[in-house]
ROGUFI-646330 format. One record per residue: residue number from 1; residue in one letter; z, x, y of N, C-alpha, C, O in turn. Coordinates in pm, 1 decimal, padded with zeros to 6 digits. Example, Ala and Ser with C-alpha at 12.3 -4.5 7.8 and 13.67 -1.06 7.14 Angstrom:
// residues 2
1, A, 00780.0, 01319.0, -00569.0, 00780.0, 01230.0, -00450.0, 00780.0, 01320.0, -00330.0, 00846.5, 01423.6, -00331.9
2, S, 00708.0, 01285.0, -00225.0, 00714.0, 01367.0, -00106.0, 00787.0, 01290.0, 00003.0, 00803.9, 01340.9, 00113.8
This chain:
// residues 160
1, X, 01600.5, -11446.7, 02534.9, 01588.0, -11304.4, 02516.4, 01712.7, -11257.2, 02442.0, 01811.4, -11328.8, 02458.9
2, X, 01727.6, -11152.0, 02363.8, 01823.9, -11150.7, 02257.4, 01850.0, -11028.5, 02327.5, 01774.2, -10969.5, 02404.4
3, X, 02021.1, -10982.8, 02275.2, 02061.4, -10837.9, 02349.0, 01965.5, -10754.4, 02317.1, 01880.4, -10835.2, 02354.6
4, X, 01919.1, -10689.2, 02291.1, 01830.8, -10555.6, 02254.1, 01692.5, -10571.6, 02291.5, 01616.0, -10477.4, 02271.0
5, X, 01636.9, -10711.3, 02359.9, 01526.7, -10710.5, 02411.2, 01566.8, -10672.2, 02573.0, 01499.5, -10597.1, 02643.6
6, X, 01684.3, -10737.0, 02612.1, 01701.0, -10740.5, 02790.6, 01690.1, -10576.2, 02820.5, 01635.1, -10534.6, 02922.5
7, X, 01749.9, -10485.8, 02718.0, 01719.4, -10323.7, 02821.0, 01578.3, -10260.2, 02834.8, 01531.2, -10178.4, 02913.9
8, X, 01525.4, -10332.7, 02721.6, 01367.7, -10269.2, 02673.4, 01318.0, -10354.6, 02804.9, 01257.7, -10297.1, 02895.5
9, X, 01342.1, -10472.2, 02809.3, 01218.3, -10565.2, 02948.4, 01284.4, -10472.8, 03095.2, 01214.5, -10432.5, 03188.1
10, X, 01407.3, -10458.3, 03085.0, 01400.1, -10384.3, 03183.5, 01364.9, -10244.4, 03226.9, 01361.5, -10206.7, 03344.1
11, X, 01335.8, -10161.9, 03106.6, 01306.6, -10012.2, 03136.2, 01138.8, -10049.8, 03182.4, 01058.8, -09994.6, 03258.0
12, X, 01134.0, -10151.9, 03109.5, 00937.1, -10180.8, 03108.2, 00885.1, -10215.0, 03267.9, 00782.0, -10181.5, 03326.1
13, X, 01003.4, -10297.5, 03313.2, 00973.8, -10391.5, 03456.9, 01019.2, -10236.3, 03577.1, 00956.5, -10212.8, 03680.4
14, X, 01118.0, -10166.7, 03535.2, 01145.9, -10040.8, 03618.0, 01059.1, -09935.7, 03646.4, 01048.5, -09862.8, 03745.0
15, X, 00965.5, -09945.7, 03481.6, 00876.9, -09833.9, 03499.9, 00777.1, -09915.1, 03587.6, 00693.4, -09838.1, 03634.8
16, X, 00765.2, -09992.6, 03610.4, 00589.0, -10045.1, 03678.3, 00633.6, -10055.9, 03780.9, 00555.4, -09973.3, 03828.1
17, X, 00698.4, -10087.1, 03874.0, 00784.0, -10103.2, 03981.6, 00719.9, -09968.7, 04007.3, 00603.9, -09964.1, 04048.3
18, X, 00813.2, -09822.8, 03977.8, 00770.8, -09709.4, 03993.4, 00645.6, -09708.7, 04004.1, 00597.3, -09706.8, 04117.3
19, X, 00594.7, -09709.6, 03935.0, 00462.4, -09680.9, 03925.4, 00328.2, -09729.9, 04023.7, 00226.3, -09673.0, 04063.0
20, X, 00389.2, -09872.8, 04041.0, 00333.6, -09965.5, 04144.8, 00206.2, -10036.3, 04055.5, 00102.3, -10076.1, 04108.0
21, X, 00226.5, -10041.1, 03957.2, 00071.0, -10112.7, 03839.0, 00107.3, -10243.2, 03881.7, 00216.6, -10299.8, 03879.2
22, X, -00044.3, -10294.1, 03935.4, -00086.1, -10412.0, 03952.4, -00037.6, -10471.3, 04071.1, -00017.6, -10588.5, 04102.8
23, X, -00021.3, -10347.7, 04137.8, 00063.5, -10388.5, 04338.0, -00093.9, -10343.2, 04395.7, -00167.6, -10267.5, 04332.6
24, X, -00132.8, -10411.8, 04542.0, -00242.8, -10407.8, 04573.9, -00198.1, -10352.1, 04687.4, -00279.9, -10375.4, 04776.4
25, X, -00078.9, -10270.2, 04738.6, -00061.5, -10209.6, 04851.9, -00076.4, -10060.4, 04781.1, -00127.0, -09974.0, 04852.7
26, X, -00034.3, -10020.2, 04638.6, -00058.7, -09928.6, 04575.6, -00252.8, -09846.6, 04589.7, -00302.9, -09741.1, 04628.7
27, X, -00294.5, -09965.2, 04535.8, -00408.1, -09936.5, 04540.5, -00514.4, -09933.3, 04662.1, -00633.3, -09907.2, 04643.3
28, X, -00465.3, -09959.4, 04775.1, -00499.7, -09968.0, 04875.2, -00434.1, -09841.9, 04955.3, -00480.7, -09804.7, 05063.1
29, X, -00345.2, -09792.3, 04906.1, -00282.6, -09648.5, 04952.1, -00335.8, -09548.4, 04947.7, -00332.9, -09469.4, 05042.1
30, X, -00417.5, -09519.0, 04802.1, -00429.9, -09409.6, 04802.8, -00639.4, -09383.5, 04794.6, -00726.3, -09422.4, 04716.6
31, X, -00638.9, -09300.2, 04919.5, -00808.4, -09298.2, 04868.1, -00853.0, -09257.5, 04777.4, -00806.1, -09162.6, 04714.6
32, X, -00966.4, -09326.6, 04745.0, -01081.5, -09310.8, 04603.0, -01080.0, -09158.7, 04575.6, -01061.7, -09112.8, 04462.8
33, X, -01106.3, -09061.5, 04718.3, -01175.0, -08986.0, 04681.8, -01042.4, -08866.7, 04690.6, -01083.9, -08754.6, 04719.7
34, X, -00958.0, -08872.1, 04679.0, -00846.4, -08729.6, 04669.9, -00854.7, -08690.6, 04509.1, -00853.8, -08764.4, 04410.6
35, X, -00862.8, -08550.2, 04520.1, -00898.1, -08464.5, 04410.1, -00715.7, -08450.7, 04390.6, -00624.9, -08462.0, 04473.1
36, X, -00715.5, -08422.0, 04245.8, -00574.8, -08369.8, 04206.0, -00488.7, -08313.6, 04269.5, -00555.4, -08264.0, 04360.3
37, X, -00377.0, -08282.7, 04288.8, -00289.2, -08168.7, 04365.0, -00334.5, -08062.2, 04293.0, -00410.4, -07976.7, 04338.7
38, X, -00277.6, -08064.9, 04148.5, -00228.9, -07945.5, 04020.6, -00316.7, -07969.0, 03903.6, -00329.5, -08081.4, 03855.2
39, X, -00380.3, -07858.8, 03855.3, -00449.8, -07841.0, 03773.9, -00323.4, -07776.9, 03639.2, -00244.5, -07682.4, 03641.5
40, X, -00354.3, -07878.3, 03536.5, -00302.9, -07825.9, 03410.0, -00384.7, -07665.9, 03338.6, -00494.2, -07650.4, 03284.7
41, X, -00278.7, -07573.5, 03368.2, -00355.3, -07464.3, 03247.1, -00279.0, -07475.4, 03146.1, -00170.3, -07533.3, 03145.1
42, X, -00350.1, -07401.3, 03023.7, -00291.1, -07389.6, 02844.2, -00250.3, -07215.7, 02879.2, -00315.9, -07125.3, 02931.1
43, X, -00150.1, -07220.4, 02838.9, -00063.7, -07115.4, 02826.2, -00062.3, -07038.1, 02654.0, 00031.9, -07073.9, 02583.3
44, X, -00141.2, -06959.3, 02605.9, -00143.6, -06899.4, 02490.8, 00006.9, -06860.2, 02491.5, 00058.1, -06781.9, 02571.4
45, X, 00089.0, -06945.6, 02360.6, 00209.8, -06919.2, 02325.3, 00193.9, -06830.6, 02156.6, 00122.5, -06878.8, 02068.7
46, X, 00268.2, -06706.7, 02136.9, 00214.5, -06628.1, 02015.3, 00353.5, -06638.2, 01951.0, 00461.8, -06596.3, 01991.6
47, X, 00318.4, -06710.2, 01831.2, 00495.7, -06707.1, 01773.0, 00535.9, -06545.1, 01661.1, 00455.3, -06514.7, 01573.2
48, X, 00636.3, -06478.1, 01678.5, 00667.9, -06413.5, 01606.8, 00665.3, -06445.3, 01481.3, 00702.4, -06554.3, 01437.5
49, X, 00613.0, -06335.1, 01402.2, 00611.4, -06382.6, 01214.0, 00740.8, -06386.3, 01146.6, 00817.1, -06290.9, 01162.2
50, X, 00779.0, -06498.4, 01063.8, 00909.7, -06502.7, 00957.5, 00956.3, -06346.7, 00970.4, 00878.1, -06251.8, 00974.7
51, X, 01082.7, -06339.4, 00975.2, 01155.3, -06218.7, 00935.9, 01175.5, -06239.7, 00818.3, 01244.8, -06335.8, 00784.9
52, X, 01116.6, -06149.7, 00720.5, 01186.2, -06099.2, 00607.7, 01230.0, -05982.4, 00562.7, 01168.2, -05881.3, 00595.9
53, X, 01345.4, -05972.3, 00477.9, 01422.4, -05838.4, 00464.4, 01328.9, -05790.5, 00332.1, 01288.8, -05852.2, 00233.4
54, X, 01316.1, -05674.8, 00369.7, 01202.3, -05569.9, 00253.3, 01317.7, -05449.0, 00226.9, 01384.8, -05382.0, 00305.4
55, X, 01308.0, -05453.3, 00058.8, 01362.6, -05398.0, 00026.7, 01311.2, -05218.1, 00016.9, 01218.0, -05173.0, -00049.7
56, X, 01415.3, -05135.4, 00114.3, 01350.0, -05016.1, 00086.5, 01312.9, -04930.9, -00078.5, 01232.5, -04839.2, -00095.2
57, X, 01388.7, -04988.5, -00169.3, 01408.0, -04897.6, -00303.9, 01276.5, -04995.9, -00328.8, 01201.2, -04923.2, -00393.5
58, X, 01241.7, -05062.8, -00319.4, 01145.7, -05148.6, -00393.1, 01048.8, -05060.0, -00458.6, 00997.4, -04964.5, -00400.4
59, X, 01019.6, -05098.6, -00603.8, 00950.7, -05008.1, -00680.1, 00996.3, -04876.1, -00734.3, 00933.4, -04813.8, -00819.9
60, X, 01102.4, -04838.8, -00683.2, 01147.5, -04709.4, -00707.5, 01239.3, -04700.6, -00880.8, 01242.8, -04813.1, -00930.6
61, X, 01283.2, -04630.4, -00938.5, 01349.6, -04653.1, -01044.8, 01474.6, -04689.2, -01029.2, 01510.1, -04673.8, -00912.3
62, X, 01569.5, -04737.5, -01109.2, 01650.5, -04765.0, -01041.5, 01790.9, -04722.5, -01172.6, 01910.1, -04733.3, -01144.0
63, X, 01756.4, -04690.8, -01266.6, 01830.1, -04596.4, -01368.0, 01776.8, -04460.7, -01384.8, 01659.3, -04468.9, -01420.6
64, X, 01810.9, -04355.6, -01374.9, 01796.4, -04228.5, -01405.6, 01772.7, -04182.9, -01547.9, 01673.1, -04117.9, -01579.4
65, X, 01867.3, -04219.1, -01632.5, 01854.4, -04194.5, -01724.8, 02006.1, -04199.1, -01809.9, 02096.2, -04124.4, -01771.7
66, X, 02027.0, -04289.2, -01924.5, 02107.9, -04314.7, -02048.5, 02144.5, -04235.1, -02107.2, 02048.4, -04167.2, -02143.4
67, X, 02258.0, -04187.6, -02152.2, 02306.0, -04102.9, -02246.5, 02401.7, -04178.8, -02379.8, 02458.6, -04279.3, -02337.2
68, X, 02424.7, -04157.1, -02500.0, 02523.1, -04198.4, -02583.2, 02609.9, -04089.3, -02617.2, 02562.5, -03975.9, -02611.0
69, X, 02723.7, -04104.5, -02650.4, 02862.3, -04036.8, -02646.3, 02940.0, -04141.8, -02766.9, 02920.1, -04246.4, -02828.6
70, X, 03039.2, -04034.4, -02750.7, 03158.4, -04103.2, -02839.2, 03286.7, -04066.2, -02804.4, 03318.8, -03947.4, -02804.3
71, X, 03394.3, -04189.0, -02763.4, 03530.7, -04169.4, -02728.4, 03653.3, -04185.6, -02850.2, 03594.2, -04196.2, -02957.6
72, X, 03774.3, -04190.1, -02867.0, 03857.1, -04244.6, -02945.3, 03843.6, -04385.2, -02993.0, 03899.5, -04422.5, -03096.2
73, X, 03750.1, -04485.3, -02899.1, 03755.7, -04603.9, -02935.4, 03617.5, -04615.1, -02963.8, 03581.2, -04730.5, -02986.1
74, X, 03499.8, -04496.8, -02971.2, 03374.9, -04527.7, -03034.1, 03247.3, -04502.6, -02946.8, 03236.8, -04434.9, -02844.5
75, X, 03149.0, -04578.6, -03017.7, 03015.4, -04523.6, -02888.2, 03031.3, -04587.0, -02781.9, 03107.9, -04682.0, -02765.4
76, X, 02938.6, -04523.6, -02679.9, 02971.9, -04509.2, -02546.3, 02806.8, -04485.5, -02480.7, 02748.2, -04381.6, -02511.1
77, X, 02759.2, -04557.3, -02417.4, 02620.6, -04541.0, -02368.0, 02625.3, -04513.3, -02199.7, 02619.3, -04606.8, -02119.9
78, X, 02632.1, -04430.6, -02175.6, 02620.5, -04352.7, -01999.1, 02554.9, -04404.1, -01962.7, 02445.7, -04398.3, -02019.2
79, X, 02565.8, -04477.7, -01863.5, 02431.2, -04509.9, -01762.4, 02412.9, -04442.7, -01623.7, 02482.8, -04505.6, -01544.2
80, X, 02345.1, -04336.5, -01558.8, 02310.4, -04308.4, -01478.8, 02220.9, -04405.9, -01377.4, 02107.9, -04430.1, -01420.0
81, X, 02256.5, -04465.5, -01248.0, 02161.6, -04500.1, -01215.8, 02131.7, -04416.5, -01078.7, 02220.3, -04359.8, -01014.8
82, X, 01988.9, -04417.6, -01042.0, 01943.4, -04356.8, -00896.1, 02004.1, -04391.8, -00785.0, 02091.0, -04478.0, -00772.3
83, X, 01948.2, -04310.7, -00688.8, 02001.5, -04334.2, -00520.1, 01951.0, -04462.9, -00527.8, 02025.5, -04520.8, -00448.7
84, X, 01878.8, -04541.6, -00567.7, 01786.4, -04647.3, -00533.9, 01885.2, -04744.3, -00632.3, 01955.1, -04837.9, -00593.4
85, X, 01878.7, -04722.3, -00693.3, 02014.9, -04790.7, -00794.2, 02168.1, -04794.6, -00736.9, 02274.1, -04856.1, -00725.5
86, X, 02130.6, -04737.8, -00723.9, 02308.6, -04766.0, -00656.2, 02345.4, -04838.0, -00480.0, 02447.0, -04844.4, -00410.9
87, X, 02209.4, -04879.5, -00463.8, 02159.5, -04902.7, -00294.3, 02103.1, -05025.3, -00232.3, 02113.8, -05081.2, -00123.1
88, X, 02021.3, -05051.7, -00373.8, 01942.7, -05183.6, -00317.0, 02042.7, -05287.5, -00375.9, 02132.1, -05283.0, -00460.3
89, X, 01987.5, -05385.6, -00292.8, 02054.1, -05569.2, -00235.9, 01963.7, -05643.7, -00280.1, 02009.6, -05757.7, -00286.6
90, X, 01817.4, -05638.7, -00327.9, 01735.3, -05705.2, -00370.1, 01771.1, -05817.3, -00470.6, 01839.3, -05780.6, -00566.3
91, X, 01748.7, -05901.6, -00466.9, 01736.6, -06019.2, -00563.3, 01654.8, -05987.9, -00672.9, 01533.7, -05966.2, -00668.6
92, X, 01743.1, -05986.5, -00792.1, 01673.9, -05958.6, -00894.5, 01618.6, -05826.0, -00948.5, 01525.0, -05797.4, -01023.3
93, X, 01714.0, -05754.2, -00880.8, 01707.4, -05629.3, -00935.6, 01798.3, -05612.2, -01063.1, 01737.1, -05557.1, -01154.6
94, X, 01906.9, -05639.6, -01087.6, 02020.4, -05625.3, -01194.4, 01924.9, -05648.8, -01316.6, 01952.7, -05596.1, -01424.3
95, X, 01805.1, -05732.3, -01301.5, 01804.8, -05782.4, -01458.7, 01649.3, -05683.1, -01467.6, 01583.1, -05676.8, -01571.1
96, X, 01611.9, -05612.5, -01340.4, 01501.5, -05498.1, -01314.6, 01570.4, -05368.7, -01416.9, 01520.3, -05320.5, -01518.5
97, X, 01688.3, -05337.1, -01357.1, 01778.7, -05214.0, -01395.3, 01809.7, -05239.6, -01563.5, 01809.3, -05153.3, -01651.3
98, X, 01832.9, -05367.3, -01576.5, 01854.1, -05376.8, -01735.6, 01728.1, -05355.2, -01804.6, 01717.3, -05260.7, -01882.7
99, X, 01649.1, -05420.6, -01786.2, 01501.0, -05361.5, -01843.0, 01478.7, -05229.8, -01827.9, 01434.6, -05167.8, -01924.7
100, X, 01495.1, -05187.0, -01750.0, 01487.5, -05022.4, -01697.8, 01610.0, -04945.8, -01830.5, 01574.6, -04838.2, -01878.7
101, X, 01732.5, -05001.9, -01874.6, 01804.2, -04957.3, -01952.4, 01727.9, -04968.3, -02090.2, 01719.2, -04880.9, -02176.5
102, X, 01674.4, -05096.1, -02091.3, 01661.3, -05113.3, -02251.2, 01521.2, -05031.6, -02313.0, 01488.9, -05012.1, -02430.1
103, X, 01451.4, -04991.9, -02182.7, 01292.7, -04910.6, -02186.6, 01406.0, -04777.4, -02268.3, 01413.3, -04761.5, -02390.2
104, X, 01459.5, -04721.3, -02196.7, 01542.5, -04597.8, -02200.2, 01591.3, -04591.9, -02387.9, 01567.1, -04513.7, -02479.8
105, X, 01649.5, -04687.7, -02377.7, 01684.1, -04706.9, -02507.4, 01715.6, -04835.1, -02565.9, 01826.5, -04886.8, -02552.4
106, X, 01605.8, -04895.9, -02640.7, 01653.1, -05044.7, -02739.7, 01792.5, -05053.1, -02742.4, 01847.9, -05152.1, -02694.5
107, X, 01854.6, -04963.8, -02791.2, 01938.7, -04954.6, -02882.3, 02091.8, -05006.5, -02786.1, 02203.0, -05018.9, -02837.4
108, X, 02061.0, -05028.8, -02648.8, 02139.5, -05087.5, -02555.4, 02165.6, -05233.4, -02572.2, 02265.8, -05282.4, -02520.2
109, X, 02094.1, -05295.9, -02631.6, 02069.0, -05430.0, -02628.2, 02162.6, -05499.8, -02722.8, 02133.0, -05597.3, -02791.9
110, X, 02251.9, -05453.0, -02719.2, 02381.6, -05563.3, -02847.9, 02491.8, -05656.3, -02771.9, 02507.3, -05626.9, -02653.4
111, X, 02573.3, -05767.3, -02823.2, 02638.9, -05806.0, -02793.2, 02725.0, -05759.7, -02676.6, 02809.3, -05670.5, -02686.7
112, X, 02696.1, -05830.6, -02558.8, 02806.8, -05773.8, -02470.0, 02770.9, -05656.8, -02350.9, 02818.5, -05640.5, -02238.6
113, X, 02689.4, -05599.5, -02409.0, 02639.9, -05486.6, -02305.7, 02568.4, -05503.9, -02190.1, 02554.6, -05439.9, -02085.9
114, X, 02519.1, -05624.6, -02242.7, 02453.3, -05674.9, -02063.6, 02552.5, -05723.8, -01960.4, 02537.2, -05702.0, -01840.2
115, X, 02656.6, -05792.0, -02011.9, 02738.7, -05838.4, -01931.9, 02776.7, -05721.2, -01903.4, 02755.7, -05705.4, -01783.2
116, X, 02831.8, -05608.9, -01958.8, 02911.0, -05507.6, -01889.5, 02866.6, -05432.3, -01777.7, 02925.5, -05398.2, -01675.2
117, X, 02683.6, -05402.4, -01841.5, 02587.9, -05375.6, -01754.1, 02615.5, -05436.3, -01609.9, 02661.0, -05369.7, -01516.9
118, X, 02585.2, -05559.3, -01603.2, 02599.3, -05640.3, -01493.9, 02731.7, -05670.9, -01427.3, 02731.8, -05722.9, -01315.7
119, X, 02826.6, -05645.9, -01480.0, 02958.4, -05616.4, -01368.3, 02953.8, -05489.4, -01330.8, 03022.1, -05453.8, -01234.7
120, X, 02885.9, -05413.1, -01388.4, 02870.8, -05264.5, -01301.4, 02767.6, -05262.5, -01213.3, 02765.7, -05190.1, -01113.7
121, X, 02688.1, -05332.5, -01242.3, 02571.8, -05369.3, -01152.5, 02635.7, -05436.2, -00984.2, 02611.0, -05386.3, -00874.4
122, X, 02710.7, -05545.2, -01008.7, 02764.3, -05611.6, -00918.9, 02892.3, -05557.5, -00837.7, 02927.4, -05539.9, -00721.1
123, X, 02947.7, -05539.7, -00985.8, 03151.4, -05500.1, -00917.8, 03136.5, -05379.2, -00863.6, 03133.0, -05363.5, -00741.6
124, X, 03122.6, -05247.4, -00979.7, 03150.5, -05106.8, -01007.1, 03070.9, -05087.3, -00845.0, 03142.4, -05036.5, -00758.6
125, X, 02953.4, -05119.2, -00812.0, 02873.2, -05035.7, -00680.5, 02954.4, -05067.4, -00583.0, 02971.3, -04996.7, -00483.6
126, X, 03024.1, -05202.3, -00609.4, 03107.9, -05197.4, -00471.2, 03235.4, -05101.9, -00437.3, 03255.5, -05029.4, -00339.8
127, X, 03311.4, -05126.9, -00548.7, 03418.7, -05046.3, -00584.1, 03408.6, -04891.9, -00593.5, 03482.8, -04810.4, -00538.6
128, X, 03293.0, -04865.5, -00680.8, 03317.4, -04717.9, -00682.2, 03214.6, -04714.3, -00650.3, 03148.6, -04738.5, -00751.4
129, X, 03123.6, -04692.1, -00534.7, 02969.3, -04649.5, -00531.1, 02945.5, -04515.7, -00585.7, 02829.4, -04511.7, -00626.4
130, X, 02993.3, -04428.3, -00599.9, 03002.9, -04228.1, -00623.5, 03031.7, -04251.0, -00761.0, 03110.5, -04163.4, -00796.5
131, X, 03008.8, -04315.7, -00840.0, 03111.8, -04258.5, -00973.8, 02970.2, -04292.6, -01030.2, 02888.3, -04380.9, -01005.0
132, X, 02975.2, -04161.7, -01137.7, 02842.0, -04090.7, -01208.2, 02794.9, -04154.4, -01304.3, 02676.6, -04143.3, -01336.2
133, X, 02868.6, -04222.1, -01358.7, 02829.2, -04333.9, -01455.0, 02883.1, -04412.5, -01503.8, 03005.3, -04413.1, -01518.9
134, X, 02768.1, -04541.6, -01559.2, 02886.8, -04680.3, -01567.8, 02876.3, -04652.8, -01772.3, 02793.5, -04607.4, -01851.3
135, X, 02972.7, -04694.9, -01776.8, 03025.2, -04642.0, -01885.6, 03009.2, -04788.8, -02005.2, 03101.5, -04869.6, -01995.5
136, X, 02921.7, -04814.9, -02089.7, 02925.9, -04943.1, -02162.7, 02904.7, -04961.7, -02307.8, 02794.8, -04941.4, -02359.4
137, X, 03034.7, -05009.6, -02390.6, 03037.0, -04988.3, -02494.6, 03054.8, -05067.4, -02606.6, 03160.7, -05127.8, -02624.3
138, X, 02940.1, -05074.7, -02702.5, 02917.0, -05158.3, -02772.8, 03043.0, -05207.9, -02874.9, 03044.3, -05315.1, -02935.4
139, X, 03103.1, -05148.8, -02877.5, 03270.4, -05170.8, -02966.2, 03338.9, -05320.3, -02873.5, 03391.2, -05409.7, -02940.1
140, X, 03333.1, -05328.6, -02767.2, 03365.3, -05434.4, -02670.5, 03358.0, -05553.1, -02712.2, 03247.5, -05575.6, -02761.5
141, X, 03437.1, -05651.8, -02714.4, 03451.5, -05766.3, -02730.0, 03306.6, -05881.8, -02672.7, 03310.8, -05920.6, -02556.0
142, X, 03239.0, -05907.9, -02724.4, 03124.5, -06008.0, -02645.0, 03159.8, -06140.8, -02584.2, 03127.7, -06243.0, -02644.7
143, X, 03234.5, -06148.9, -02449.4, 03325.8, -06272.9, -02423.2, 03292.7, -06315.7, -02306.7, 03382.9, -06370.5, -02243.3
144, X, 03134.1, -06303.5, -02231.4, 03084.7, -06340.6, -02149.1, 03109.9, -06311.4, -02039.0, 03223.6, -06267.5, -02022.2
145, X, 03000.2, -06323.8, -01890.9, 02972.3, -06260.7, -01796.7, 03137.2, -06285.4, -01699.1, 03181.8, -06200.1, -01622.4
146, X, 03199.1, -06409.6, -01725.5, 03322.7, -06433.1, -01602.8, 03441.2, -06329.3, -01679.6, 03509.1, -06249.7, -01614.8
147, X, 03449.3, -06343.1, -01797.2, 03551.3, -06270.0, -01864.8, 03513.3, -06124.2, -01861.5, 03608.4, -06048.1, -01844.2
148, X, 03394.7, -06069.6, -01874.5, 03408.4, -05925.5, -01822.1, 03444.5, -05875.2, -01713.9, 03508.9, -05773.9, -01686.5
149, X, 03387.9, -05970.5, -01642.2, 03421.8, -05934.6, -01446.8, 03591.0, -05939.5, -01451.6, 03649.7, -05865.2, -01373.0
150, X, 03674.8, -06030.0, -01546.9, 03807.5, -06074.7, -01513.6, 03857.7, -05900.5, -01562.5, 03951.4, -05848.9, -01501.6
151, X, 03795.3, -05832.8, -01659.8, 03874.2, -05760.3, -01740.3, 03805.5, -05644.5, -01696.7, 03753.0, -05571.6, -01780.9
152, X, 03797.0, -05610.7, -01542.1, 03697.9, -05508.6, -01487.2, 03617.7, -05454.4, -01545.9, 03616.3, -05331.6, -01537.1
153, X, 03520.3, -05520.1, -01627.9, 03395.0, -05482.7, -01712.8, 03426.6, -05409.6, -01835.3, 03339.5, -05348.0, -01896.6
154, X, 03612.3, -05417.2, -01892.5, 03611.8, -05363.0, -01946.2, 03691.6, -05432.8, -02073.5, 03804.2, -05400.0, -02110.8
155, X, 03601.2, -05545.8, -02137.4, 03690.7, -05637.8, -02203.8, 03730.6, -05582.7, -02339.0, 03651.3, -05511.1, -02400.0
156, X, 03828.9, -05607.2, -02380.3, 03902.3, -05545.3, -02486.7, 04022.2, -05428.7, -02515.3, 04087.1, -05402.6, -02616.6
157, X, 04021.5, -05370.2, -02377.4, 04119.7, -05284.3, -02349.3, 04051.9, -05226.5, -02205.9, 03943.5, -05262.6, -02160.1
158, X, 04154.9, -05115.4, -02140.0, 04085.7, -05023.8, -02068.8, 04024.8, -04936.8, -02073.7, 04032.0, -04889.6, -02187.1
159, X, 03954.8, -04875.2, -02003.6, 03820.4, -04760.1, -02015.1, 03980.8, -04651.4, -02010.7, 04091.7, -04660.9, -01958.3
160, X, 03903.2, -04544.6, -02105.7, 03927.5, -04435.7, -02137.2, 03885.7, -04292.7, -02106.7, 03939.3, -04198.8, -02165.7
């Protein structure tokens, strides 16, 4: 018998022991005719449904409405966004709100402005949730999404 057979023969020889299989004082113990002690019942178990988080703004707009301007350093496209804009946590809203910008006006869509878009999307709500508009301007350097965030969405100098 090899090590790893001797515990298995013995859990096997312990359980029948217990059990009394194939002892004839066992079977001679107990009469034919005794009905069960305990009756098994099924217990209807109802599992609660997945929690998922639902977004309240869902569907709602989530930009107000775009304006263009002009500063010392050039155009300047306002972005207003809603209570619902400035609120929801949803996945996949940022690139909802940019579509929502570019409906407003094509003319949003140049080098760079999405990224700026999107650190205001991300950074600006945390930082400033109250402030009336995110301010994004096509004069801006186009130097990608980590380098805007580095240059508080405002790559090429500071907002004015």
């Amino acid at each position: 018998m090899t090590r790893w057979q001797y515990p298995v023969a013995v859990a096997v020889l312990a359980g029948l022991a217990v059990a009394g299989c194939g002892s004839q004082e066992a079977e001679q113990a107990a009469p034919a005719t005794v009905a069960p002690t305990t009756t098994a019942q099924r217990t209807a178990v109802t599992l609660a449904p997945p929690t998922t988080t639902v977004d309240p703004y869902a569907g709602l707009p989530l930009i107000d409405e775009v304006r263009w301007t002009s500063n010392v350093d050039g155009a300047r496209l306002l972005v207003f966004p809603t209570v619902a804009g400035r609120k929801t946590a949803a996945p996949g809203t940022d690139e909802t709100a940019w579509q929502e910008v570019l409906a407003l006006d094509p003319a949003a869509d140049s080098p760079g402005m999405r990224d700026q878009f999107l650190c205001h999307w991300v950074w600006a709500r945390m930082v400033a949730p109250d402030k009336t508009s995110w301010n994004l301007e096509p004069w801006r350097p186009a130097v990608g999404y980590s380098a805007t965030v580095s240059a508080n969405c405002n790559p090429g100098g500071p907002e004015r």
